[in-house]
C-alpha positions in Angstrom: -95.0 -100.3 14.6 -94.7 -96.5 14.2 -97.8 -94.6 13.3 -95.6 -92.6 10.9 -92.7 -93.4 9.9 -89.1 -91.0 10.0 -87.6 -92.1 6.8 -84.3 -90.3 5.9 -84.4 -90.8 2.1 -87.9 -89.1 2.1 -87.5 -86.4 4.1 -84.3 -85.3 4.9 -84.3 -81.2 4.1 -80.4 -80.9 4.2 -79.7 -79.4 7.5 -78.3 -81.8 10.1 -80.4 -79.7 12.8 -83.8 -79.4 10.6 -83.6 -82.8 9.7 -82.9 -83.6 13.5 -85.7 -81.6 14.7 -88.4 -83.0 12.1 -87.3 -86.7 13.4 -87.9 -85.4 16.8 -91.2 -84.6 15.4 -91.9 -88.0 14.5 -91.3 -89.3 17.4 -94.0 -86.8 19.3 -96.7 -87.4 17.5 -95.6 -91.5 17.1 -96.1 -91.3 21.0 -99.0 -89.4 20.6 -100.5 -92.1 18.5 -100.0 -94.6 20.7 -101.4 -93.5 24.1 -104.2 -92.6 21.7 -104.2 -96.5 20.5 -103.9 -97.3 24.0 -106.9 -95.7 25.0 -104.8 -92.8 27.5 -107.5 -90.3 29.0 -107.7 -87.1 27.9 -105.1 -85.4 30.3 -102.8 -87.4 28.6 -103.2 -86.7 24.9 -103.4 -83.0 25.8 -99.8 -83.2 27.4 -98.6 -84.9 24.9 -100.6 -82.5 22.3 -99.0 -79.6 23.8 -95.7 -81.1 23.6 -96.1 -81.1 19.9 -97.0 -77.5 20.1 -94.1 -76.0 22.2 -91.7 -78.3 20.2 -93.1 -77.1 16.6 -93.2 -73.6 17.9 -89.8 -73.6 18.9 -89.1 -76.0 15.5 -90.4 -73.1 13.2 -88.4 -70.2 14.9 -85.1 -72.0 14.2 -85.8 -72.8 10.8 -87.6 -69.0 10.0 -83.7 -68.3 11.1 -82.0 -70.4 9.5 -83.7 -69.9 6.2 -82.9 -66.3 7.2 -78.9 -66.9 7.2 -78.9 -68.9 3.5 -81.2 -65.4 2.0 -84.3 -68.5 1.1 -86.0 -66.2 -1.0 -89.5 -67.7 -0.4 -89.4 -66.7 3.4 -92.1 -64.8 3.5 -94.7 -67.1 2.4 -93.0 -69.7 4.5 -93.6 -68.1 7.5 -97.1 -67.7 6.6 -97.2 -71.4 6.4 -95.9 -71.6 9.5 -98.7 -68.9 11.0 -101.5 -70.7 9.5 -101.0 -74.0 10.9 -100.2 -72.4 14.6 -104.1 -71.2 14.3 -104.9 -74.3 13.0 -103.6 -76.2 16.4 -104.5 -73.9 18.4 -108.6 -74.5 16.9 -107.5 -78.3 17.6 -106.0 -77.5 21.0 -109.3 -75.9 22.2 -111.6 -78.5 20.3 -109.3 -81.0 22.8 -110.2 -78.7 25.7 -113.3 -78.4 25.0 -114.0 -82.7 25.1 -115.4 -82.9 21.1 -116.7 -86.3 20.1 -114.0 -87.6 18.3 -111.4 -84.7 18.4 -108.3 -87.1 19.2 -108.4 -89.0 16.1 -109.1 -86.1 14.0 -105.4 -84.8 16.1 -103.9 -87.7 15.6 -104.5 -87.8 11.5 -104.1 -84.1 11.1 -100.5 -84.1 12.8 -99.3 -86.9 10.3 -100.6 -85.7 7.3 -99.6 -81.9 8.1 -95.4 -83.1 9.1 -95.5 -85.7 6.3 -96.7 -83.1 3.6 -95.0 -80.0 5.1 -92.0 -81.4 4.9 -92.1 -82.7 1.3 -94.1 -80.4 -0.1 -92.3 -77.1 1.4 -89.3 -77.4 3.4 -87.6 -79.3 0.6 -87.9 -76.6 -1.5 -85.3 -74.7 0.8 -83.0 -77.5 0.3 -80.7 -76.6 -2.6 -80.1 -73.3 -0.4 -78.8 -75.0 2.6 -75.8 -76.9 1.1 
């Protein structure tokens, strides 16, 4: 059973690639979850961790762009978004780093609820631009 879930009806954007990318998403932080559940040392989160981050860093650039192309009007404070939760990895990546009591978990629950409410709660407000 999946830690989080990639349903289509939910949190499908508009855009074959976004919608693509966000799934790939899901799966990341589903295996993340699981080495997690399956007690994988540290080494192992972190890689996985960092695979989150280069994928959502490259994630963000294609969609800045493609919000770009359509004219999304709320662009600006979009990126912003996206800004604000780079820093906020970034604190988790060197809480990771550093070994704090109880830092996986806190990774684990803050990558679910940030993709799950990200995506419904911003990027489907560029939706009507992209069809």
């Amino acid at each position: 059973m999946a830690f989080v879930d990639w349903e289509p009806q939910t949190y499908t954007v508009g855009s074959n690639q976004m919608d693509h990318q966000h799934e790939k998403l899901f799966e990341i932080i589903n295996r993340y979850a699981a080495a997690m559940d399956r007690k994988a040392p540290r080494g192992d989160l972190a890689k996985i961790f960092d695979e989150v981050v280069s994928f959502a860093a490259y994630h963000f650039k294609d969609e800045e762009a493609m919000m770009a192309k359509v004219n999304y009007p709320d662009l600006p404070r979009h990126k912003l978004i996206h800004e604000a939760l780079v820093k906020q990895v970034s604190d988790l990546k060197q809480e990771l780093t550093r070994g704090d009591a109880g830092i996986e978990s806190k990774i684990k629950f803050f990558l679910k609820s940030w993709l799950t409410a990200h995506i419904k709660g911003i990027d489907t407000k560029y939706t009507p631009f992209v069809h």
